[in-house]
MDAnalysis code that builds the backbone (N, CA, C; Angstrom):
import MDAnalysis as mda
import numpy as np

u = mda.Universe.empty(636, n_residues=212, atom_resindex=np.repeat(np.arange(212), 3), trajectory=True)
u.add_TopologyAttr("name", ["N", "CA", "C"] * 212)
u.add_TopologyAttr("resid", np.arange(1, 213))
u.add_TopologyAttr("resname", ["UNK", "UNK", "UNK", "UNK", "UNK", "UNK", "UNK", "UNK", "UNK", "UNK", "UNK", "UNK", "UNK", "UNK", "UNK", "UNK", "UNK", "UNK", "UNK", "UNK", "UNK", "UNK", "UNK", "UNK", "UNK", "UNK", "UNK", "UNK", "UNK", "UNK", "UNK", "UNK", "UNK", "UNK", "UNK", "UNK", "UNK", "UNK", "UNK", "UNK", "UNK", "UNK", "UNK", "UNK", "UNK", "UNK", "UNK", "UNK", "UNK", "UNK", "UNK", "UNK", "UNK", "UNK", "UNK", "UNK", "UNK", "UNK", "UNK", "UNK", "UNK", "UNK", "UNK", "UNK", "UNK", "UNK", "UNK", "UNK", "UNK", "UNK", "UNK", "UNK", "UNK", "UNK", "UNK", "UNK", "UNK", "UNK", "UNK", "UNK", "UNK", "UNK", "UNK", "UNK", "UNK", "UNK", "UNK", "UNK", "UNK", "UNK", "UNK", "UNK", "UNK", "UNK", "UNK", "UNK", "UNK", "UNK", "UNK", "UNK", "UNK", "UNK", "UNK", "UNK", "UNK", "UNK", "UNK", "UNK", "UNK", "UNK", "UNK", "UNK", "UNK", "UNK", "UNK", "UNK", "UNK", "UNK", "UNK", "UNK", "UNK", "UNK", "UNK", "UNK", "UNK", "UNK", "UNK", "UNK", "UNK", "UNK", "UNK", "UNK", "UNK", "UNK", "UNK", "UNK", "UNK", "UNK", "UNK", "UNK", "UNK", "UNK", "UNK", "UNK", "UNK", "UNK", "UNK", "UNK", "UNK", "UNK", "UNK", "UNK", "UNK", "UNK", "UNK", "UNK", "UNK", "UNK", "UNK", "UNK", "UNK", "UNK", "UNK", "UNK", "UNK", "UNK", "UNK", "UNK", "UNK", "UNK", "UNK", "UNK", "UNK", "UNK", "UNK", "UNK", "UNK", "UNK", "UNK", "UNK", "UNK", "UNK", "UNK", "UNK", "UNK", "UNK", "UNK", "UNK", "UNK", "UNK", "UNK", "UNK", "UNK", "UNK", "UNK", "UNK", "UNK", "UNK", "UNK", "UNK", "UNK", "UNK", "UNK", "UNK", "UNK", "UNK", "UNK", "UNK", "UNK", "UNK", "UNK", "UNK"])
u.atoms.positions = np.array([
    [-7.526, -90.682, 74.641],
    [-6.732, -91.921, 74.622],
    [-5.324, -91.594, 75.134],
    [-4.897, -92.397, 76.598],
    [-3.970, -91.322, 76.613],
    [-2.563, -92.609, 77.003],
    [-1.556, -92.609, 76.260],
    [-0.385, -93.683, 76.185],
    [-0.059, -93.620, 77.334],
    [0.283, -95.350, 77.107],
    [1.174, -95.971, 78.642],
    [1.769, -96.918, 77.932],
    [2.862, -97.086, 78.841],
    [4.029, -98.034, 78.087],
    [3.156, -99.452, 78.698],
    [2.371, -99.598, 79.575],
    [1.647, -100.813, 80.227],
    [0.460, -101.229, 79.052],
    [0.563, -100.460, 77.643],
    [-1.034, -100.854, 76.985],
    [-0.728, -102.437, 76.298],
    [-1.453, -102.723, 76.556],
    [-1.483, -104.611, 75.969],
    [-2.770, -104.539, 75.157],
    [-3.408, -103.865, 74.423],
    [-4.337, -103.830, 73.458],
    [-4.159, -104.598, 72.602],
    [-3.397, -104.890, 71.919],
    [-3.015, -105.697, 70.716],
    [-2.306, -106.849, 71.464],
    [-3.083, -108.304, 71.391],
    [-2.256, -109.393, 71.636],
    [-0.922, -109.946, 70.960],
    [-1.483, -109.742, 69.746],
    [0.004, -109.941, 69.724],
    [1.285, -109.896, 69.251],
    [0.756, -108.166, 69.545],
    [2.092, -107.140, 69.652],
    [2.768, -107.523, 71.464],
    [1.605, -107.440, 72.390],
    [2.351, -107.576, 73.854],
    [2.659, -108.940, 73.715],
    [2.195, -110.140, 73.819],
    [3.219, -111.812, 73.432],
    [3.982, -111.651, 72.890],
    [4.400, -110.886, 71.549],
    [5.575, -110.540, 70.980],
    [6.639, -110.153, 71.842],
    [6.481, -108.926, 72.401],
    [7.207, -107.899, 73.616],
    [7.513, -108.765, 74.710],
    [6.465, -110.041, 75.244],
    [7.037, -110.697, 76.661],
    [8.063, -111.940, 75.811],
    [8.243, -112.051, 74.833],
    [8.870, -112.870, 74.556],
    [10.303, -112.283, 74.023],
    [10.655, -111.272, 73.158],
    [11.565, -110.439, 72.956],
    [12.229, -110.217, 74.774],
    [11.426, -109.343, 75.320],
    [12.053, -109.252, 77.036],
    [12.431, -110.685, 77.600],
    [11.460, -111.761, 77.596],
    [12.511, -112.813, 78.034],
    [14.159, -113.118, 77.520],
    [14.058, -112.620, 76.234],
    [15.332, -113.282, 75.804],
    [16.364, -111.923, 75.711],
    [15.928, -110.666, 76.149],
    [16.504, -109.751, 76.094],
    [15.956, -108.741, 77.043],
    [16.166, -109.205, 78.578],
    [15.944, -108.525, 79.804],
    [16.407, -107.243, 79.928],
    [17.370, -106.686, 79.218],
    [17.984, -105.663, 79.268],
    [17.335, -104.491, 78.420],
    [16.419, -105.066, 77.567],
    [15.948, -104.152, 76.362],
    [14.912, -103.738, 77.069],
    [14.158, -102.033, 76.545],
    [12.862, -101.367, 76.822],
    [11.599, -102.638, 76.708],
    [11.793, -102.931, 75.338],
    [10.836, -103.981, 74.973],
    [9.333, -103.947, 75.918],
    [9.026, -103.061, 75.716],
    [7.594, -102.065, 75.811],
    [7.522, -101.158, 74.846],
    [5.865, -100.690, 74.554],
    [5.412, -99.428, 74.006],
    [6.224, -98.365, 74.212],
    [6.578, -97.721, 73.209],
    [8.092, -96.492, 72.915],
    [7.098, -94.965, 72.520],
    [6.984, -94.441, 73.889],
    [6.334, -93.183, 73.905],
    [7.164, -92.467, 73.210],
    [6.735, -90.828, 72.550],
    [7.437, -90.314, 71.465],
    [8.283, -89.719, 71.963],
    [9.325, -88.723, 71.168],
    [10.293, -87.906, 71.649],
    [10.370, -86.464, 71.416],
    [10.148, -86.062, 72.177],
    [10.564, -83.922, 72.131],
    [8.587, -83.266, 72.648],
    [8.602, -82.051, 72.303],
    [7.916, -81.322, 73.150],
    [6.327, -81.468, 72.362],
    [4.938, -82.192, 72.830],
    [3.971, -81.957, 72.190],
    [3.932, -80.782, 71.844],
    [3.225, -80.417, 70.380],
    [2.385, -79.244, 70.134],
    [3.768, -78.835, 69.589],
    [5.039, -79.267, 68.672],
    [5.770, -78.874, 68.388],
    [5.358, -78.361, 66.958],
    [6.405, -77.484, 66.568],
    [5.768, -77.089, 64.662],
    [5.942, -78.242, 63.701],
    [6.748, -79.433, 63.802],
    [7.173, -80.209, 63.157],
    [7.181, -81.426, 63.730],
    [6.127, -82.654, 63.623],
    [5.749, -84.159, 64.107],
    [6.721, -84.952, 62.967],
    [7.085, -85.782, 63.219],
    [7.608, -86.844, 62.493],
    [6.901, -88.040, 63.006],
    [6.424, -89.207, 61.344],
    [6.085, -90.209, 61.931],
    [6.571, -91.159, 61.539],
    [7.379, -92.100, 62.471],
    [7.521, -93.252, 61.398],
    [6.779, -94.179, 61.659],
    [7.287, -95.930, 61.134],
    [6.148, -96.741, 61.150],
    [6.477, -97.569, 63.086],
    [7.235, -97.660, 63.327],
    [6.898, -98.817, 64.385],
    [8.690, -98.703, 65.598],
    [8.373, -99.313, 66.437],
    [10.025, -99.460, 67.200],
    [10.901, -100.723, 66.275],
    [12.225, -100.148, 66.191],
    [13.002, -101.445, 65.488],
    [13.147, -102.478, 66.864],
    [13.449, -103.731, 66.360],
    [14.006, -104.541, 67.146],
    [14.958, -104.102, 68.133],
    [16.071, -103.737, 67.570],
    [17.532, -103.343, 68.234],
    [17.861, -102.228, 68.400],
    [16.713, -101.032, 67.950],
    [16.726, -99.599, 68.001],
    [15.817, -99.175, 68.796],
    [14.633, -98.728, 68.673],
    [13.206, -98.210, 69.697],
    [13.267, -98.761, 70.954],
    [12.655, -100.855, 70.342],
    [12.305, -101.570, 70.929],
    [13.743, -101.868, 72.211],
    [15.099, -101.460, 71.718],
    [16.012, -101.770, 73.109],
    [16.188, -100.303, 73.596],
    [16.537, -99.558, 72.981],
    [16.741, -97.969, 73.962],
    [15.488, -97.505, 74.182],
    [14.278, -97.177, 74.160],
    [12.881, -96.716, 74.529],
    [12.910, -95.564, 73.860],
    [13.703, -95.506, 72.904],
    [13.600, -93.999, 72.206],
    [13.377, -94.149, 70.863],
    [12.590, -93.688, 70.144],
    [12.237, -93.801, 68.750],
    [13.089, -93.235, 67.852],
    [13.865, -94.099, 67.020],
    [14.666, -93.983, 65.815],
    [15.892, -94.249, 66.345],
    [16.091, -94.604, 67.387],
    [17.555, -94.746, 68.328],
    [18.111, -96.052, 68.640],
    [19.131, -96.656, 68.039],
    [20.075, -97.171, 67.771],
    [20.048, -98.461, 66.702],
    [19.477, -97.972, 65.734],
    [19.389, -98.266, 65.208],
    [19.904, -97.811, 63.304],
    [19.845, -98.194, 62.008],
    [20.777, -97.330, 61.242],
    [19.980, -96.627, 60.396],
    [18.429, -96.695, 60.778],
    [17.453, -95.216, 60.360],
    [17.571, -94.542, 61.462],
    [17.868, -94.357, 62.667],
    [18.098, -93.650, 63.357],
    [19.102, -92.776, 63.098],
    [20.097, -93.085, 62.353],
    [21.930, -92.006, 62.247],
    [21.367, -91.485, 61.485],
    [20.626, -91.905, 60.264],
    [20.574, -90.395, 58.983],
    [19.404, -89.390, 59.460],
    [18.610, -89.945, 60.162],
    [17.576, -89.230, 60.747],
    [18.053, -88.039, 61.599],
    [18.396, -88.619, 62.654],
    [19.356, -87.275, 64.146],
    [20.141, -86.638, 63.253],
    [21.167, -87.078, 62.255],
    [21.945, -86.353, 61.026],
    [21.365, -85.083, 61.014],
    [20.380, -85.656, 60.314],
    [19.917, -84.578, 59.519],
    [18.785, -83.640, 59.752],
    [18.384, -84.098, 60.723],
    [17.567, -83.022, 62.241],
    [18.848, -82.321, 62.698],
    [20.020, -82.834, 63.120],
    [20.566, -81.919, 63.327],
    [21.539, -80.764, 62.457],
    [21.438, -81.363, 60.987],
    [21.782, -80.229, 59.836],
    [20.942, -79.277, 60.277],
    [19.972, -80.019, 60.219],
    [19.225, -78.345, 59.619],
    [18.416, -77.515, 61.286],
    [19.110, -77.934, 62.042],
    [18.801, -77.207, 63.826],
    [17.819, -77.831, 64.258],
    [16.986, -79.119, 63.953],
    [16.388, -79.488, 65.003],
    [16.503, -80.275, 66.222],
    [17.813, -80.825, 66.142],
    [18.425, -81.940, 67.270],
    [19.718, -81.199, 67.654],
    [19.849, -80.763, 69.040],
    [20.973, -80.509, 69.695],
    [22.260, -81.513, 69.104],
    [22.009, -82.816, 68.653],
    [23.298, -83.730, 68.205],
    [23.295, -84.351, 67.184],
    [23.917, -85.191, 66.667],
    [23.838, -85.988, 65.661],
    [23.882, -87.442, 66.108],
    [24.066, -87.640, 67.257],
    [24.574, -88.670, 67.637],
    [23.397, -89.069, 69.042],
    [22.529, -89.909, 68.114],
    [21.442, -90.563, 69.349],
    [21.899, -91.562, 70.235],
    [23.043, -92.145, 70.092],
    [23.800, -93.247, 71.185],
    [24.862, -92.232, 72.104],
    [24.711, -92.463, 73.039],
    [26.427, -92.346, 73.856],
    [27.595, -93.316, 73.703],
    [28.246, -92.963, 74.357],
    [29.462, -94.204, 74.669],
    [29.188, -95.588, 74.477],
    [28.017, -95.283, 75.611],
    [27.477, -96.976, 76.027],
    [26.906, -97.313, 75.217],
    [26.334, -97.257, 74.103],
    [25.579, -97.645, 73.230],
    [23.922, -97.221, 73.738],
    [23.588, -96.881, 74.856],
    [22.379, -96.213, 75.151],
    [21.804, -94.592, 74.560],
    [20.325, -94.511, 74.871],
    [19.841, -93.470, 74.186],
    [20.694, -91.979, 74.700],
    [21.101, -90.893, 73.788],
    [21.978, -90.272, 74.306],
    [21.305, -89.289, 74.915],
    [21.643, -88.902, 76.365],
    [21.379, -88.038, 77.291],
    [21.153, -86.190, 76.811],
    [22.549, -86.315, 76.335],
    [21.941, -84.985, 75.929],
    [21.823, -84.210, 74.236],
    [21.164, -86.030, 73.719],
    [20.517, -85.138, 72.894],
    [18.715, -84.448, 73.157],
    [18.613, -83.491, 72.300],
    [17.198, -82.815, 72.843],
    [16.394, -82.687, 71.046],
    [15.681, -82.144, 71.122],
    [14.882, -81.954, 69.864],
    [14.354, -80.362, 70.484],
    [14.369, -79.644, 69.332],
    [14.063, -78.320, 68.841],
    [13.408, -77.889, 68.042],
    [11.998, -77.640, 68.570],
    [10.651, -77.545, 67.441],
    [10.755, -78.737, 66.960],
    [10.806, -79.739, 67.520],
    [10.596, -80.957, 66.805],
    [10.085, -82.395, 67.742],
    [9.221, -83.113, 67.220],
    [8.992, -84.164, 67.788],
    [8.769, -85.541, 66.669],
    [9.131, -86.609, 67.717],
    [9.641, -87.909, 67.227],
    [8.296, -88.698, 67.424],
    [7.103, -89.807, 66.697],
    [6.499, -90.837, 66.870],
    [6.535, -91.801, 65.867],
    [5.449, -92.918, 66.169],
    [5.508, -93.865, 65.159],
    [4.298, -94.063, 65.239],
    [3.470, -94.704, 63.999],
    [1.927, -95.305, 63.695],
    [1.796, -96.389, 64.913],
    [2.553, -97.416, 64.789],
    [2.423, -98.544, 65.554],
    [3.769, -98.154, 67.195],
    [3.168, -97.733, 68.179],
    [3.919, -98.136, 69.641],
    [4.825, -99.331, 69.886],
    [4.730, -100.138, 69.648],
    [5.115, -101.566, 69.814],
    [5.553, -102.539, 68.783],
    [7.272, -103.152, 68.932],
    [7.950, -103.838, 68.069],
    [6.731, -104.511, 67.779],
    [6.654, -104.847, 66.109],
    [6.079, -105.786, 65.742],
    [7.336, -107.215, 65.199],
    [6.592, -108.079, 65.078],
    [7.268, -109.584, 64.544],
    [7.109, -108.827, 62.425],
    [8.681, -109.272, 62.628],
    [9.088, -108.989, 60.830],
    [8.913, -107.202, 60.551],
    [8.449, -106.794, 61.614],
    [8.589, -105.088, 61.213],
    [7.377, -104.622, 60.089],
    [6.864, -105.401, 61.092],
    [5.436, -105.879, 59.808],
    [3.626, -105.798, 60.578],
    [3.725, -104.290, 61.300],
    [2.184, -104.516, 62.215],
    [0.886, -104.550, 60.941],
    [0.042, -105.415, 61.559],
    [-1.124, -105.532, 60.710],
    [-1.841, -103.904, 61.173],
    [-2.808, -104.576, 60.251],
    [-3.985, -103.337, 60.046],
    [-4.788, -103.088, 61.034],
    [-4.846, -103.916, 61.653],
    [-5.981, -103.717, 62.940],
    [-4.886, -103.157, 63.814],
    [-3.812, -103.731, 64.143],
    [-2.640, -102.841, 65.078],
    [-2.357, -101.270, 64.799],
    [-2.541, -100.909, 63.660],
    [-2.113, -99.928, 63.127],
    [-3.305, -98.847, 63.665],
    [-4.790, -99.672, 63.431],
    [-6.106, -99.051, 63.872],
    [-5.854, -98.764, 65.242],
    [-5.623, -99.962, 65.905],
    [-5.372, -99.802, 67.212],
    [-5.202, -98.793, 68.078],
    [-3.992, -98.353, 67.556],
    [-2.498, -97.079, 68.114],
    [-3.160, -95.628, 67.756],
    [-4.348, -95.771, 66.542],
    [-4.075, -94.292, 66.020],
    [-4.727, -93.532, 66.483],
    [-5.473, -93.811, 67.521],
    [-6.097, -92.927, 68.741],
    [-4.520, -92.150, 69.193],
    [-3.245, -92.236, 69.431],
    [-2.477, -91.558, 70.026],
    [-2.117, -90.913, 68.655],
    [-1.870, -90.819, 67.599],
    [-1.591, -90.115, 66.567],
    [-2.720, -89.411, 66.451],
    [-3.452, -89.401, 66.251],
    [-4.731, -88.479, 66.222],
    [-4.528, -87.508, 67.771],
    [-4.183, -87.727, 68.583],
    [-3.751, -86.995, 69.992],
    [-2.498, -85.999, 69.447],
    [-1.414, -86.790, 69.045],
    [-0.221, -85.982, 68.873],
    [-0.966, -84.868, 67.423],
    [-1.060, -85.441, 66.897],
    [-1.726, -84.092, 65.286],
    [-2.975, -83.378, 66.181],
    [-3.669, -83.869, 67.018],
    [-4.601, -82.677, 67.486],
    [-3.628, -81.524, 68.025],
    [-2.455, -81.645, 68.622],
    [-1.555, -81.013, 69.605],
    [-1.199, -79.730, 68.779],
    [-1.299, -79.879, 67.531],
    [0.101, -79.746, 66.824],
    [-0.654, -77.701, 66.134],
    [0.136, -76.843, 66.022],
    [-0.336, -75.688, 65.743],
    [-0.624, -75.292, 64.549],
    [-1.603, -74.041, 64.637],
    [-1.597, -73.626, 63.021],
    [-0.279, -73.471, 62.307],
    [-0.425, -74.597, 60.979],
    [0.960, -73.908, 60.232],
    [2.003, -75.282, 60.413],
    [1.458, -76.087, 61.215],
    [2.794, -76.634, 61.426],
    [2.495, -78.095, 60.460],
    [4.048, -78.615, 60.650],
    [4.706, -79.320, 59.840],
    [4.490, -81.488, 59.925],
    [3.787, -82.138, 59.210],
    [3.884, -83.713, 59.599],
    [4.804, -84.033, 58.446],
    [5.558, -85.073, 58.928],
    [6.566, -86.135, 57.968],
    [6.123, -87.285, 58.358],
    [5.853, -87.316, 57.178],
    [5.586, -89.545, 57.252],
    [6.484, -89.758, 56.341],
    [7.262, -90.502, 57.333],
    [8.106, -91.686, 56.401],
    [7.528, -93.086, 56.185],
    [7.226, -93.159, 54.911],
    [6.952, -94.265, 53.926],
    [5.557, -94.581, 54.107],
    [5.050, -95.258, 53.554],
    [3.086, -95.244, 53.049],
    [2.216, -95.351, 54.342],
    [3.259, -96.399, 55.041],
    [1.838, -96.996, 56.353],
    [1.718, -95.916, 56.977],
    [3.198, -94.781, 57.658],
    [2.875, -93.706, 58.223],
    [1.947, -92.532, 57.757],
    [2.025, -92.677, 56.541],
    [1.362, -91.726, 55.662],
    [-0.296, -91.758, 55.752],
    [-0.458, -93.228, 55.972],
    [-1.943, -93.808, 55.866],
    [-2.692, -93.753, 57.440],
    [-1.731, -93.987, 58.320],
    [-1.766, -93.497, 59.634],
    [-2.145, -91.866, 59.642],
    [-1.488, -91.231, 59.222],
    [-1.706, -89.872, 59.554],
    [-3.113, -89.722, 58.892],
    [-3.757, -89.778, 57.844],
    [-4.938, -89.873, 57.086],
    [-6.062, -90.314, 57.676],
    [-5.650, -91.419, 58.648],
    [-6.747, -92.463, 58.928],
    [-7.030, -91.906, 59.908],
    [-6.206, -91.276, 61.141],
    [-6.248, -90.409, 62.437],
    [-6.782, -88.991, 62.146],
    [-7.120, -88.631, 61.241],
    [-7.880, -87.115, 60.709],
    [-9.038, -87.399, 59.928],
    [-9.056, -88.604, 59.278],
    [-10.555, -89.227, 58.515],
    [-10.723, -88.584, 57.357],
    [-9.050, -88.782, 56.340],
    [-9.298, -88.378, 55.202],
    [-9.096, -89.503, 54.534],
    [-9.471, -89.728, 52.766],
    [-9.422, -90.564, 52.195],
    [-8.132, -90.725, 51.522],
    [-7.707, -91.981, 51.327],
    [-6.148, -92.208, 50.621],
    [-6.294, -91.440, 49.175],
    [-7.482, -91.919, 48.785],
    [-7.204, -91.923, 47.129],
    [-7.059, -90.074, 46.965],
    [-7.171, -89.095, 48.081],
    [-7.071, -88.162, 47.789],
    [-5.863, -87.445, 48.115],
    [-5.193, -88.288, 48.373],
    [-3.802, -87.917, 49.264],
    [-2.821, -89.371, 48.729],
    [-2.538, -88.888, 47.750],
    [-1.488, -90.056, 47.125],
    [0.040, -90.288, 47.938],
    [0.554, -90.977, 48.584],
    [1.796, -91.124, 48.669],
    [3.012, -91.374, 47.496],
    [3.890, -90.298, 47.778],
    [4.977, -90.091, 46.797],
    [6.016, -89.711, 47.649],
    [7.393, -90.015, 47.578],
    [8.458, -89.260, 48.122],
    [8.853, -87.788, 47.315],
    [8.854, -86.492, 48.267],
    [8.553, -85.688, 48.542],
    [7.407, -85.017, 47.949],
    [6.137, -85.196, 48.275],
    [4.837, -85.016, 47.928],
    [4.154, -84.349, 49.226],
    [3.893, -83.247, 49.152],
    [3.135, -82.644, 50.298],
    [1.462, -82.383, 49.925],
    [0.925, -82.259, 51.338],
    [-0.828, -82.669, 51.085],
    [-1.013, -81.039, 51.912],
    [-1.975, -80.439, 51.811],
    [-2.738, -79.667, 52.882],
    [-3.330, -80.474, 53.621],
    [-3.414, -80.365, 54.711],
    [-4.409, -81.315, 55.645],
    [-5.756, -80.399, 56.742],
    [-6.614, -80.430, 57.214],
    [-6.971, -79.858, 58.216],
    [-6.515, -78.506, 59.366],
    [-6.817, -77.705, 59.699],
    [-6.740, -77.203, 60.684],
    [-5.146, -76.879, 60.468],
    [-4.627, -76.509, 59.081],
    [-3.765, -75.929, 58.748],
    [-2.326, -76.616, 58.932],
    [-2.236, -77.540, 58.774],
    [-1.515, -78.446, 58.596],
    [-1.045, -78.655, 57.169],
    [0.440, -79.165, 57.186],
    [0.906, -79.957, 55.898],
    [1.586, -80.864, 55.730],
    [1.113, -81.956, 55.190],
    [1.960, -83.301, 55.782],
    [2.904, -82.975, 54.184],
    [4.289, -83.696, 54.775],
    [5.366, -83.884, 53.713],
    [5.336, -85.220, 53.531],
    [5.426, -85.731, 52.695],
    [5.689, -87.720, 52.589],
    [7.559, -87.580, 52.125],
    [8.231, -88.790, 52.907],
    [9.327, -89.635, 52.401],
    [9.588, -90.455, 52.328],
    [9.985, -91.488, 51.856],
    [10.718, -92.781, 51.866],
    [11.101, -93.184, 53.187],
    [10.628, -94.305, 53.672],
    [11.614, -94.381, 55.397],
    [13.317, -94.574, 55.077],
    [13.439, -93.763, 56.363],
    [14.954, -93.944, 56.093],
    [15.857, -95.212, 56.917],
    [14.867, -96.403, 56.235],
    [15.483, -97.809, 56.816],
    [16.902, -98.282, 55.933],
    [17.673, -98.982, 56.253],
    [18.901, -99.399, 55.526],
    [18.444, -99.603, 54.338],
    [17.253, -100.316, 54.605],
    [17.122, -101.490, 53.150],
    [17.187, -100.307, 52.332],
    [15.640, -99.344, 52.241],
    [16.404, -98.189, 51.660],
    [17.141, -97.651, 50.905],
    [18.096, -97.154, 52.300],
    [19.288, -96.507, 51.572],
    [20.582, -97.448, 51.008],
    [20.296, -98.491, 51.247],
    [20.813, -99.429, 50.850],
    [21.123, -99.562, 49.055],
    [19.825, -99.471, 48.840],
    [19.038, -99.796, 47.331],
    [18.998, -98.541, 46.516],
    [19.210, -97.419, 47.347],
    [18.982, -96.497, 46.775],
    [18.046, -95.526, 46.021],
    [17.015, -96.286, 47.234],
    [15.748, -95.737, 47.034],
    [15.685, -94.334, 47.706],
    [16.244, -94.598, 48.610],
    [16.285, -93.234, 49.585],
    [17.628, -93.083, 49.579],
    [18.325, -91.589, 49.363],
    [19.757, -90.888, 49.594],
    [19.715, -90.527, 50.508],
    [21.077, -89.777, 50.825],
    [20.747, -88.673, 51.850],
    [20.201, -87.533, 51.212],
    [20.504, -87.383, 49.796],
    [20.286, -85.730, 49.338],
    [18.647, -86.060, 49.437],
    [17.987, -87.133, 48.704],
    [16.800, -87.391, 48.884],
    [16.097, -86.647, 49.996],
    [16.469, -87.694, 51.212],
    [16.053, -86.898, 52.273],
    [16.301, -85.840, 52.951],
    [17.243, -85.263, 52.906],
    [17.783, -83.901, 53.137],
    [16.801, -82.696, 52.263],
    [16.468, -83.378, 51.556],
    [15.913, -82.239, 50.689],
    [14.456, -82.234, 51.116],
    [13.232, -83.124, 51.452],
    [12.326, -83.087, 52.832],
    [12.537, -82.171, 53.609],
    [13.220, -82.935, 54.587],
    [13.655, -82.125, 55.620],
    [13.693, -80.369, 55.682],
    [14.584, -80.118, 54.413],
    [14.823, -78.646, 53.657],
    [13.408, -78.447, 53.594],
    [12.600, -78.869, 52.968],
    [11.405, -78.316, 52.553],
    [10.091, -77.902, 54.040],
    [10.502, -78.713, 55.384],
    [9.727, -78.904, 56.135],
    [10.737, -77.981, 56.498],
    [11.656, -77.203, 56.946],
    [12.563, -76.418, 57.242],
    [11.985, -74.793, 56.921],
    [11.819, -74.697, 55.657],
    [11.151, -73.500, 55.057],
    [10.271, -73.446, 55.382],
    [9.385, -74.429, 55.421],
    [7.694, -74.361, 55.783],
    [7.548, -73.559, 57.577],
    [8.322, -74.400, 57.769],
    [7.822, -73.936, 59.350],
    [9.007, -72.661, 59.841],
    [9.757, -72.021, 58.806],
    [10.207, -71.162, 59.381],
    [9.703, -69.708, 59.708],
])
């Protein structure tokens, strides 16, 4: 199964997308291929492109305000050349890079309310099942928050009830793998105080050790 920003599989995720691009010609507003080097030690997944983040820069977690604590804190702990996924212009920043690390999401394509159904989710996970085939002995998955979590499960054909989602809860998985679970690091969130930074920093830390 192999991604194109041209996939219209899901109706209507692409009616969504031609209608977002009409009213915002300037935005990616297409399928948001992932970021940094397949077959890295450490996948990150989140759930979908934001409106005003993925879905306008074509870069996943980028410009948007789960995007700042995210690059943050990839780049605490050495996996992002920057901290800072915008430039000047408010576009995706040029030279940031990722280091042993790569960026996806369950769902390719802005959904309406940030909210893809289940069959969309089925849809996509032929390319998550691609990116975790990639991925080496030993190395590292982060799902942020349940759907990613259930994504990663559903793309390897394990059962939920055996793999509970918890923030910071790690699973063994297949072919030597270990998924970490967190909280997404969406405003609402950290907003509420469901998710910190120490919260997530301390993930991160843990997927840090693992793959060192």
């Amino acid at each position: 199964m192999t991604f194109s920003e041209n996939c219209r599989v899901c109706p209507r995720l692409s009616g969504f997308l031609d209608q977002v691009r009409a009213e915002h010609p300037e935005y990616h507003a297409l399928p948001v291929s992932s970021f940094g080097v397949p077959g890295s030690n450490f996948l990150i997944v989140g759930l979908a492109p934001g409106m005003h983040g993925a879905n306008r820069t074509g870069r996943p977690f980028t410009g948007d305000y789960a995007g700042n604590l995210l690059y943050g804190t990839l780049h605490k702990y050495g996996f992002a050349t920057s901290a800072e996924p915008l430039d000047a212009e408010g576009n995706a920043n040029p030279v940031l890079s990722l280091r042993g690390c790569r960026i996806t999401n369950a769902v390719r394509c802005l959904p309406p309310q940030n909210k893809p159904e289940p069959a969309e989710v089925r849809a996509c996970n032929g390319y998550l099942a691609e990116e975790l085939a990639a991925l080496p002995d030993g190395a590292a998955v982060m799902a942020l928050g349940l759907i990613a979590h259930q994504a990663v499960l559903m793309a390897m054909g394990l059962r939920k009830s055996e793999h509970v989602f918890a923030h910071a809860a790690r699973h063994a998985l297949p072919g030597g793998l270990t998924l970490f679970d967190s909280y997404h690091c969406s405003r609402y969130n950290t907003q509420t105080k469901r998710l910190t930074t120490a919260m997530f920093e301390q993930v991160v830390g843990d997927v840090t050790r693992h793959v060192a």
